[in-house]
N, C-alpha and C positions, 0 to 999 in steps of 0.2 A: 542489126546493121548500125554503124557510127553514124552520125548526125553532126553536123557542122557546129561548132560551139554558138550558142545563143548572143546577137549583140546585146551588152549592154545598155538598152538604149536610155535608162534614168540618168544614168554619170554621163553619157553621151549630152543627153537634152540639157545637165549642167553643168557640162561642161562650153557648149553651144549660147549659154543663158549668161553665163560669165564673163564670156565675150562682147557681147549685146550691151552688156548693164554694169558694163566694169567700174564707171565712175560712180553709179548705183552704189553699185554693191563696196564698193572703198568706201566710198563717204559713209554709208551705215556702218561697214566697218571698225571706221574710227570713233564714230558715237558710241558703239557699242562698248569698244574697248576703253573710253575714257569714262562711261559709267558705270562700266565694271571695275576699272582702278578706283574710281570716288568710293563707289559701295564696300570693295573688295579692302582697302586701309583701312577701315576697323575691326577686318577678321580674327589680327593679331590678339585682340582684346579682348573678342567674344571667345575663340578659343583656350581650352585648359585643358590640363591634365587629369585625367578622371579618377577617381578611386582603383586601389584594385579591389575589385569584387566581381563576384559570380553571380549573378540575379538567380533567384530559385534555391539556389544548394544551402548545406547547413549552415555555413558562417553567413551567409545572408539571413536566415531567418531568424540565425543566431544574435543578428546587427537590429532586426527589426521589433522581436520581442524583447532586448535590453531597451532600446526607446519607447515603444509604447507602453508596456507594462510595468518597466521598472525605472521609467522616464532616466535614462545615462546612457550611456556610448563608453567608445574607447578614448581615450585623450588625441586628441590629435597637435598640440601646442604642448610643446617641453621646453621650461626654462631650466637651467644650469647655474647653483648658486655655489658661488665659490667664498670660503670664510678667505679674508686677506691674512686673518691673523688667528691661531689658535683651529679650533675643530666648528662643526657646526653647530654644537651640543654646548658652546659656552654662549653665556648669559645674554651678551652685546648681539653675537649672530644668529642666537636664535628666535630672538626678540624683531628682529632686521625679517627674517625670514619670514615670521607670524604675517607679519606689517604687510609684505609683498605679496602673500597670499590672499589677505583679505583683502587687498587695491585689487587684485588680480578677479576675485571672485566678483567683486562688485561692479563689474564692467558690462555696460550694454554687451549682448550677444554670448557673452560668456555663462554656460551653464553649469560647469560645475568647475571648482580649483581645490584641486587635494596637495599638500608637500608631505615632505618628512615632517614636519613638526605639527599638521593638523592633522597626523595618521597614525597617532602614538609612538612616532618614532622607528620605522618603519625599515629591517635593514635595508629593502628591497629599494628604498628610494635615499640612502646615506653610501657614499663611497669609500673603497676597501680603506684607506687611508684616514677620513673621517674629516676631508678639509670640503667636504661637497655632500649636494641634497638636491634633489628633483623638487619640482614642481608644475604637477599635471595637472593641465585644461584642456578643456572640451568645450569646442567652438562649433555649435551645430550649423545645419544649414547647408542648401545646394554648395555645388565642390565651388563654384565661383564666389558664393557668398562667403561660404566658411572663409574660404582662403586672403580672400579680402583682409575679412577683418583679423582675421592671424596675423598679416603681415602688419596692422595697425598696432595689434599687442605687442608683437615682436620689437618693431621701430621701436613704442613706448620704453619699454622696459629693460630692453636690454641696456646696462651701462657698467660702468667702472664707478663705483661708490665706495667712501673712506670702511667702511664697516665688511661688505659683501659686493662683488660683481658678478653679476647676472648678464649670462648667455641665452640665447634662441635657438631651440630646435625645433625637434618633434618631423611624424610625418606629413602633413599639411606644408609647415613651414620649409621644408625639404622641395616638394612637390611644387609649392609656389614659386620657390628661388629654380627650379629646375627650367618650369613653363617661362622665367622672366630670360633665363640665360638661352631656352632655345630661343626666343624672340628677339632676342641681340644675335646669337647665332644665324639666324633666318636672313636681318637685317646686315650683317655684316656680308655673309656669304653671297645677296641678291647686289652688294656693290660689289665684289670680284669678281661673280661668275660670268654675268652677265656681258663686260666688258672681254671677259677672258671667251665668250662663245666668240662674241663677234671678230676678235682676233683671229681667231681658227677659221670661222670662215671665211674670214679675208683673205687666210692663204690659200684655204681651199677654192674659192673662185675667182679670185682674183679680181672682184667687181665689188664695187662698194657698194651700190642698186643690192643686189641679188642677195648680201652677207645681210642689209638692212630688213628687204624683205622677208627671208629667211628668224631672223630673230625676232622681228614684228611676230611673225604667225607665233612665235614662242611666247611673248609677252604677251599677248591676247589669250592664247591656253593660262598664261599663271593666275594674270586680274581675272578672267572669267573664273577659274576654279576658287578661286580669292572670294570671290564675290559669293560664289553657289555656297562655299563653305558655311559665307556669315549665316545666311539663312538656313541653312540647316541647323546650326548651331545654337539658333532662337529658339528649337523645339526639340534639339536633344545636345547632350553633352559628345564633341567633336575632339580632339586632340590637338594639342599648339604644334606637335609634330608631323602633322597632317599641312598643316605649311609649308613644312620644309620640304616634305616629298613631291606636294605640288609644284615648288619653286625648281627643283631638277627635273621631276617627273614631264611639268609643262613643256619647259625647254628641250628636255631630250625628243619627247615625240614629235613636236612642234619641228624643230631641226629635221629629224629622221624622216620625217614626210616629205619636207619639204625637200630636202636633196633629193629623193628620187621622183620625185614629179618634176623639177625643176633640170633633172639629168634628163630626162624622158622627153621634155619639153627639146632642149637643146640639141638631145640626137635628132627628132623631127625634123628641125629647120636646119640640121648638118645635112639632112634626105633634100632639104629643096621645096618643103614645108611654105607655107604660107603661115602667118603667124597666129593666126584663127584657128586653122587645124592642127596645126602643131600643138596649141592648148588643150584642145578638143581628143585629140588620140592620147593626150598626155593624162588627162583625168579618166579617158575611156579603161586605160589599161594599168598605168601605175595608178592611178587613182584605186583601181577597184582592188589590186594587192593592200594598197593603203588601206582601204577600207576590212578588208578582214584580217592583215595585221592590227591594224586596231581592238578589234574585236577579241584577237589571242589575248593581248595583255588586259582589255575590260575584262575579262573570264577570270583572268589571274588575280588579279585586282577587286572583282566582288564576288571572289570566292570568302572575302576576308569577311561578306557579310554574312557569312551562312554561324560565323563564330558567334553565343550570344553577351560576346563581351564588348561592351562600346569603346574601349580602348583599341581596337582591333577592325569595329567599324567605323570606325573614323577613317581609314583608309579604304575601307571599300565605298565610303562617299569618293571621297578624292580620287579614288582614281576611276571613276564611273566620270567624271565632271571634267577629270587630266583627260581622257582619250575624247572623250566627245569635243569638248574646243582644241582637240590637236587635229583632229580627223576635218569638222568643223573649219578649221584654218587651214589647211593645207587645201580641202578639197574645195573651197568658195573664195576668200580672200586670195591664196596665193593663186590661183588660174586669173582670178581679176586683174592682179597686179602683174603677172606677166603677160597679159592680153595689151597693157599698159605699155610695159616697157619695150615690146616688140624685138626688134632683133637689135637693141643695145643688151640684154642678156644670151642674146648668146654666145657661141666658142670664139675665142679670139683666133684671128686666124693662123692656121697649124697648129692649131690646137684642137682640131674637128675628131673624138676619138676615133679609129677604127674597127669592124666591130669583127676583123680578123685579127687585131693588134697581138702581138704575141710581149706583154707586159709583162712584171715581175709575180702576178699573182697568178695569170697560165702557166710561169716558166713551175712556179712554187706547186702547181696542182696537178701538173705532168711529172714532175721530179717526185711525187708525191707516191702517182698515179704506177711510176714505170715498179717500182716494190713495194706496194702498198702494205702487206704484210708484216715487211720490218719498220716503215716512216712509223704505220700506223700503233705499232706496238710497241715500239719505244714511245712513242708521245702519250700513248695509255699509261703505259708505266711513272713516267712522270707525274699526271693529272695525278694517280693513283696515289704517288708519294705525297706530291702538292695536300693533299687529300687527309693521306693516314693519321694528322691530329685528330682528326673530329673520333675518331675510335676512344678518346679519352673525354668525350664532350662531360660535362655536369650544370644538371639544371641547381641555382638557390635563389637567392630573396635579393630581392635589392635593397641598395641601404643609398645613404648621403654620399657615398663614393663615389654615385655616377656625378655628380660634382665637383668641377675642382675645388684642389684643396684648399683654397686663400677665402671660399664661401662662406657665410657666417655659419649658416645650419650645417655644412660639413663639418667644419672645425669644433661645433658643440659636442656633434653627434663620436668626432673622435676623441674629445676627451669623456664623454663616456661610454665608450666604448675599453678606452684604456684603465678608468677610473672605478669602473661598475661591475660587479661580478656578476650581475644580473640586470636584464631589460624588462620593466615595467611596462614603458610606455607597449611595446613588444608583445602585449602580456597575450594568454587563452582566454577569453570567457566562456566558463563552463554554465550554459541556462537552462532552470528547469520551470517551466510556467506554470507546471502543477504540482508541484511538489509536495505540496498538504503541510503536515504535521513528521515527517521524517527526520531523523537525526542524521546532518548532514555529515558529520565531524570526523566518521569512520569515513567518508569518501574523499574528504579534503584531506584525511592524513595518506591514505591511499595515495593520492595524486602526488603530495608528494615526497615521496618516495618514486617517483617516476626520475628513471635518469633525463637530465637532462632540464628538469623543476629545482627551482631554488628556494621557494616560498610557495605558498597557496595560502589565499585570503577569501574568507567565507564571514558568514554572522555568527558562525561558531569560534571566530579567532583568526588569528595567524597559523600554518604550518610548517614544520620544516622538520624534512625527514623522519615523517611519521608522527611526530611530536607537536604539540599544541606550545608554541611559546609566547602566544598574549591574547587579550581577549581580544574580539575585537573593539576601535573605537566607537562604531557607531554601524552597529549593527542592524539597525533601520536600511542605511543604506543597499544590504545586500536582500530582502524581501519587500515582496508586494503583490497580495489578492493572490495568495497560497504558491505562491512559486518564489525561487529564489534561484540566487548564482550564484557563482566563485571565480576567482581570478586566480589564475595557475601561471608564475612568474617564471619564463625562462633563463635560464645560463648564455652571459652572450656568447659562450662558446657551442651553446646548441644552435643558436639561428647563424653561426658562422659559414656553414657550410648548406646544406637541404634542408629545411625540415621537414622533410614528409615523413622522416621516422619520429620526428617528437611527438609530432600531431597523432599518427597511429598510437603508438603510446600511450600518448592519452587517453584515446578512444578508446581503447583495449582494455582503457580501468574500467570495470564494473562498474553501475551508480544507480544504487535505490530508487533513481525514477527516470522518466526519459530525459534526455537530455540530449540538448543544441550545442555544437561545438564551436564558436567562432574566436576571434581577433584575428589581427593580421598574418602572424603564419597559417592557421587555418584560411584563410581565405586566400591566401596565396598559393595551399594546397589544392582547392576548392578550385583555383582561377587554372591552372595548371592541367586539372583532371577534365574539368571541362574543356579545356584547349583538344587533349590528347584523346577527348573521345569523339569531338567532331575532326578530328585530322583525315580519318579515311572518308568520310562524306566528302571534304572539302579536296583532298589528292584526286577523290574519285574523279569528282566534277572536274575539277583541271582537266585529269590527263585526258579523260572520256571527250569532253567538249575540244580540246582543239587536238585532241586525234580528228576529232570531227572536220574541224576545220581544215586540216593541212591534207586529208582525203579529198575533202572536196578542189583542193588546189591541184593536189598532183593525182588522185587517179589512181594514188598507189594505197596499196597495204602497208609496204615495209617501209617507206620514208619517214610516216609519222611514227614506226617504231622507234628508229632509228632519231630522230628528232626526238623523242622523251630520253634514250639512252644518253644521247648526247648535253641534254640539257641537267639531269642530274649530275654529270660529269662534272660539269659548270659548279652546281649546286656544291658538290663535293668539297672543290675546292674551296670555295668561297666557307665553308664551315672550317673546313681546316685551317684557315685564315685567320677564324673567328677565335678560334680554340687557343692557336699558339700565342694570338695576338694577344686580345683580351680577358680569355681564361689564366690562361701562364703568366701572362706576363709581359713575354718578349717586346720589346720596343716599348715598352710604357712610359721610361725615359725621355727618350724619342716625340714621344707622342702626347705624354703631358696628361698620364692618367693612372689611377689607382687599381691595381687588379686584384680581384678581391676571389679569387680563384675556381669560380662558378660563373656562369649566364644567368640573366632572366630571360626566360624560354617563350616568352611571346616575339621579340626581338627577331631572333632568329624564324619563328616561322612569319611574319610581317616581310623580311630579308625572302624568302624562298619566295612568296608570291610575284612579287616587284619581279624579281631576279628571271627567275622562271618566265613572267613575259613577255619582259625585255629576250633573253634569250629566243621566245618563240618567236619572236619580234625581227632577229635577224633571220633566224629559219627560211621565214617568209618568203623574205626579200632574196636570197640566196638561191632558194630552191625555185621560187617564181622566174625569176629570168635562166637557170639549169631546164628547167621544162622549156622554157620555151626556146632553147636553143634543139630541144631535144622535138620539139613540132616542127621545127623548121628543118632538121637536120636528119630526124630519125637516127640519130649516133651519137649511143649513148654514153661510150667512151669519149667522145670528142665535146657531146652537151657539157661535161663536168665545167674543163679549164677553160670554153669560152663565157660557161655564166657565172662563174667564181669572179673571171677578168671585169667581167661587167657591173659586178654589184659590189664584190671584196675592197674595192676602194672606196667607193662612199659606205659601207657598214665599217669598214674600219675608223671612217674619218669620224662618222657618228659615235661611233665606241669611243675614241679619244676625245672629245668633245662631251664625251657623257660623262666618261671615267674623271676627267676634269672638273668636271660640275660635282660629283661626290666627293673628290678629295677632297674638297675646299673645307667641308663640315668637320675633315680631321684636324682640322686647326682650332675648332669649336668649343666650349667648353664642356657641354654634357656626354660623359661616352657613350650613351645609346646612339649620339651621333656621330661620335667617332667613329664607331661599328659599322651604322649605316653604309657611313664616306669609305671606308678603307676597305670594308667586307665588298659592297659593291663596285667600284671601281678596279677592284680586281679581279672579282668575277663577269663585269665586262670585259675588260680587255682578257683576259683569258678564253673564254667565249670568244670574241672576234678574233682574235689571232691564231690561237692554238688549234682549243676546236673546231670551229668551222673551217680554217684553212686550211690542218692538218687533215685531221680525223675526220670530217665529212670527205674532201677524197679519196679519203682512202677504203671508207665504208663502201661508198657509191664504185670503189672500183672493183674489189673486194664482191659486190654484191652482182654487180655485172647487167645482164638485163630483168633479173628480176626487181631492181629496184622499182621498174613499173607495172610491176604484175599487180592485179587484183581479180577475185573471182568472177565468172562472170555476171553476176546479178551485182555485182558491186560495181564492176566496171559501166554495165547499164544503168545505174544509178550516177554514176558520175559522169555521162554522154547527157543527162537530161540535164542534174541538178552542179556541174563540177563549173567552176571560174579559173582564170586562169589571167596571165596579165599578155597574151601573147594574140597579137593580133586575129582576127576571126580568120585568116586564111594563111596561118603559120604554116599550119599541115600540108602538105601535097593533099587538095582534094577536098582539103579541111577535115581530115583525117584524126583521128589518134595514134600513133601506130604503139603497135602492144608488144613488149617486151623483146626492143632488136638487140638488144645484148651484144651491139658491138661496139 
């Protein structure tokens, strides 16, 4: 037998407590917000950019047993020396080069400096030409320290001298200038946006009070997540891009809570409300929606932590810290402040909605409704095309390109890129920690002869193409306490595109003893494979958990299918976006960016998560007021276009308000953040407008009354355990009623 829905009575008692304690609860408020801005302004600082690396796998152990045993690493600092006059190999430049190497080596923090001229001459580091030369340093230490003192070398040294100029690269100095531009990015976009919300809601409500308050709750989610970040950050490495998503992620949910508690608020005292209870039913019922849409996108969001990459949990802090002071704000401060402002927020008069209104989003979901068949199947078709790039998607390596071009370390890294037939800094190391007494020489000629190898340097020599072309100089440096390595020099035309076939390659050569495969394309293999084997845990957990959730709302089986169908749909696009935009090309003009004809494949799934619970984000709110038109009405045909009417305007308004807040990063200079801004804002608005306004009515017509079927031990599972935002006596009876199908 059905049972009457359970009150609320926690959001009730605080919603009742907020009333009570409102100048309370404000004044903490703003303490709270103003020592979380104080704390929260040096996040920028503490945050970086983290290595890529896999913790555990081969090129980490690869990274661990070259420092401890053979005390060296990879270079992470590349300078660029350019002879003004003559090749590198004449008298004056090479003399000039020696000089720079040994300043260079003799530097606090600096643990080793190798060039072409203290490497015997080394093709691998002289370019095709012979007017240039490398010079690789290794600057240990945490990613914060290292990179410090990089950028100190860097500033040093780079100049325009009568004899030689020396340029800055390398990946560290790449990595720093990246972290420096997203935190100009961060900063510039937090004066735009912020100003650009409050615009939007000024039209949106046309009250100066309400657009304040409403953005207040947004900038108290950003300092607080600002704040939570520093201190995480004190005891693990966090990401500067973890900022940024905070600074939109705040705002949007911050916003999206608040319009519909603050809608909610104002249909009450349209009923005749007193303004106590009008707060009070306001947090009872949208409040509790709010509350487990929050919950969809926390799920989504530290799903990111189940990955064991810290680049990746960097955003499942953030957004664990984004929803709690959005949820946090909307459900405590904003019921305070409108318990405040009493009935100066509400509807100005004739403007009270009705909640028979027949507006242009019932006219859109009846027009919808009357051939749902054909609306619904051309707008499939379309998503579908929207879509069909991602069918050409290709994962490879990042390089200085996600930088614009006028950067110093982009502009090194393209002249040698143009200049170098081969990438040192780029390089394999192949480590064996036992190695014994083995003659390496037959495995470093092996290796190369690997396509896609240009050199291999062991303590048996130099190799190239099977062949031994020098000894090596300093053959110490390649053993230590019976083991030893090699460095296997790619073609930069191997790392142009994947390498996950160079890397196999290598691994596929035989080697007289075990051996560790690391440097950076390995470890970008390594970073990669690890991604793609936690993806089904991390999909499972999504879609598992807020099928969960969105049962528990509606009571149904097929909504939350439908709800995953519809939200990859989203997804779809948004890749296809990514593909034609940032893979190809297209718009790079435009858009003021380098396409280098592949992704890096963390990006996009960081994009799917966000994406995915924003999308379950408007589900929610859509399907929560459908139900309850559908409690109150028992008709299920007629529930769709009055709770679409009721909610499609403010999810729209929040989508354009969001979509807004991510463009702004396409102006930015790093393209991971271009990606971000342009991939996202289009898969929200596409999401709000298309799907949900098309294609959910058209499903929900389409599906008829089984949209509310479920079995019946499930249905008795959601009569004890289901929520719902629709008053406790929607139902005739306080009823559910079970699949009227009309």
């Amino acid at each position: 037998m059905s049972r009457p829905f359970p009150r609320p009575s926690a959001l009730e008692r605080l919603g009742r407590f907020t009333v009570r304690r409102r100048r309370w609860v404000l004044t903490v408020g703003v303490l709270v917000t103003l020592l979380s801005g104080a704390f929260g302004a040096g996040a920028l600082n503490a945050l970086s950019l983290s290595r890529i690396d896999a913790p555990g796998s081969e090129s980490d152990r690869a990274r661990i047993a070259l420092a401890e045993q053979f005390d060296t690493g990879y270079p992470n600092l590349t300078f660029l020396v350019t002879a003004n006059e003559g090749t590198v190999d004449d008298a004056g430049v090479r003399a000039a080069g020696e000089e720079l190497t040994r300043a260079i080596a003799a530097e606090p923090g600096v643990a080793e400096a190798g060039s072409y001229w203290s490497r015997g001459h080394s093709p691998a580091l002289r370019s095709e030409d012979g007017t240039q030369a490398l010079v690789l340093v290794r600057v240990p230490g945490d990613v914060n320290e290292a990179r410090e003192r990089v950028g100190e070398l860097a500033e040093r040294y780079a100049r325009d001298g009568t004899v030689i100029d020396v340029r800055a690269g390398g990946q560290d100095e790449v990595f720093r200038e990246i972290g420096a531009e997203s935190r100009q990015d961060f900063l510039r976009a937090e004066i735009i946006v912020i100003p650009l919300v409050f615009v939007l809601l000024m039209l949106f409500y046309r009250r100066v009070t309400l657009a304040l308050v409403t953005l207040g709750v947004g900038v108290f989610s950003i300092v607080g997540t600002l704040a939570a970040l520093r201190g995480v950050a004190s005891v693990t490495t966090v990401s500067t891009f973890a900022a940024n998503i905070a600074l939109v992620m705040g705002l949007a949910l911050g916003v999206d809570y608040c319009m519909f508690l603050i809608a909610r608020f104002r249909e009450e005292l349209a009923r005749g409300r007193d303004v106590g209870d009008a707060v009070t039913i306001a947090v009872r019922t949208a409040g509790r929606t709010v509350l487990f849409s929050g919950l969809t996108v926390a799920i989504s969001l530290l799903s990111l932590m189940l990955f064991p990459l810290p680049f990746l949990r960097s955003f499942g802090y953030g957004g664990a810290f984004v929803v709690l002071t959005a949820v946090g704000g909307a459900l405590v401060l904003l019921p305070a402040a409108l318990a405040t402002l009493g009935r100066r927020a509400a509807y100005r008069p004739g403007r009270e909605p009705r909640h028979t209104e027949r507006g242009g989003w019932y006219r859109l979901a009846n027009a919808v409704m009357r051939r749902p068949a054909l609306t619904g199947g051309l707008m499939l078709l379309l998503v579908l095309v929207l879509s069909a790039p991602v069918t050409g998607l290709r994962f490879g390596m990042p390089d200085a390109r996600i930088l614009p071009a006028d950067s110093s370390s982009r502009a090194t890294a393209d002249e040698i890129r143009a200049g170098f037939a081969q990438e040192e800094s780029d390089a394999l190391y192949l480590v064996a920690p036992t190695a014994g007494r083995v003659d390496v020489a037959g495995y470093a000629a092996a290796l190369s002869e690997v396509d896609g190898i240009t050199q291999v340097d062991a303590a048996e020599g130099s190799f190239v193409d099977g062949e031994r072309i020098s000894a090596a100089v300093d053959p110490g440096r390649f053993t230590a306490d019976g083991g030893t390595f090699l460095v296997a020099i790619p073609a930069q035309q191997a790392l142009e595109g994947d390498p996950v076939d160079l890397v196999a390659s290598v691994r596929a050569v035989g080697a007289p003893f075990d051996v560790l495969i690391g440097g950076t394309p390995a470890e970008m293999v390594d970073w990669r494979t690890d991604m793609t084997e936690r993806m089904p845990l991390v999909l499972a957990t999504i879609l598992v958990l807020t099928f969960v959730i969105l049962f528990l709302m509606t009571g149904s089986v097929l909504l939350p299918l439908k709800a995953t169908v519809l939200n990859l749909l989203s997804m779809g696009v948004m890749f296809g976006v990514l593909v034609w935009v940032f893979q190809d090309g297209n718009l790079s003009g435009l858009l003021g960016f380098t396409a280098t004809g592949t992704l890096e494949s963390s990006i996009p799934i960081l994009m799917f998560c966000i994406v995915y619970g924003l999308s379950m984000d408007y589900e929610v709110f859509i399907v929560s007021r459908i139900r309850e038109e559908y409690l109150r009405t028992g008709d299920s045909r007629a529930a769709v276009p009055l709770g679409l009417q009721r909610s499609a305007p403010l999810i729209t308004t929040a989508a354009v308000i969001l979509a807004a807040s991510f463009a702004v990063y396409a102006t930015g200079g790093v393209v991971y953040l271009k990606m971000i801004g342009v991939g996202m804002a289009v898969a929200v608005l596409v999401d709000a407008l298309l799907i949900r306004g098309i294609l959910l009515p058209a499903f929900m017509r389409l599906a008829g009354g089984a949209n509310w079927w479920a079995p019946p031990v499930l249905r008795r599972a959601h009569e004890r355990f289901g929520i719902s935002e629709a008053e406790p006596d929607a139902a005739p009876g306080g009823r559910l009623p079970v699949a009227a199908g009309r």
